[in-house]
C-alpha positions as CSV (number, residue, x, y, z in Angstrom):
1,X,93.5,107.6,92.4
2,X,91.7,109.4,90.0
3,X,88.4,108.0,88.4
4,X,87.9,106.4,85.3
5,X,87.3,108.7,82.4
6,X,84.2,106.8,81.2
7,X,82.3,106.2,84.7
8,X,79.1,107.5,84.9
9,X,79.5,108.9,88.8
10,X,82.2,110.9,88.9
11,X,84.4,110.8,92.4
12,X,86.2,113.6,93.8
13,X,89.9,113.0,94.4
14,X,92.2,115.7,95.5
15,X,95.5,116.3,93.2
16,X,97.7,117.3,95.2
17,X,97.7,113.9,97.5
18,X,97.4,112.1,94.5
19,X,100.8,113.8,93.1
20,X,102.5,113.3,96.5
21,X,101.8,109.8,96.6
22,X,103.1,109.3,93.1
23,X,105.9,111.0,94.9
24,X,106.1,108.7,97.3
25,X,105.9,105.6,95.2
26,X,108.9,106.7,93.1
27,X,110.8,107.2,95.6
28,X,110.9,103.8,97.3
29,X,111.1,102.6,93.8
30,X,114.6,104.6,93.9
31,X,115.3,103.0,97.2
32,X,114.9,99.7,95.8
33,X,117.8,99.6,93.5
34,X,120.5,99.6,96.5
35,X,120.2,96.2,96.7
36,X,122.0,96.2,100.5
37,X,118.3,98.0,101.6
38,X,116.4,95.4,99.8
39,X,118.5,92.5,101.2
40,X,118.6,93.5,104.6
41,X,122.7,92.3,104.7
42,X,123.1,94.5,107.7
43,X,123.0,92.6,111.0
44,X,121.7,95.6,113.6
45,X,119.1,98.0,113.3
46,X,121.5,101.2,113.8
47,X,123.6,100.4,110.4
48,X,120.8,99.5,108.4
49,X,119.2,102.8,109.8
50,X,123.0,104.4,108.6
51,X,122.5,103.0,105.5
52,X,118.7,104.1,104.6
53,X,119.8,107.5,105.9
54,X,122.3,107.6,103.4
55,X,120.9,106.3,100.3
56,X,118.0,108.8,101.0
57,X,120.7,111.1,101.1
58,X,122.0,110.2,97.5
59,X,119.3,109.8,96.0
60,X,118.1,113.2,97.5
61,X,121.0,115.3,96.7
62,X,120.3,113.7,92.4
């Protein structure tokens, strides 16, 4: 996270891992809009996997 503008000791950050995390963060924020993921309605861990693997799908292929 990058430092506040008005702080008198200025931290290095690096851009690029801030960018990817912002990245990251909108992504699961995609994610949590197929409300089956959020839910968890599937009973076994192989069809909820199925389903995260395809949402990521869709909402890779946006």
């Amino acid at each position: 996270m990058p430092p506040k503008a008005n702080r008198l000791a200025q931290r290095t950050y690096d851009e690029n891992l801030y960018a990817d995390t912002n990245k990251v963060a909108r992504f699961f924020n995609r994610v949590k809009h197929y409300r089956r993921l959020a839910a968890r309605y599937e009973k076994t861990a192989r069809n909820f996997l199925a389903f995260w693997q395809l949402a990521c799908s869709v909402i890779l292929t946006l």
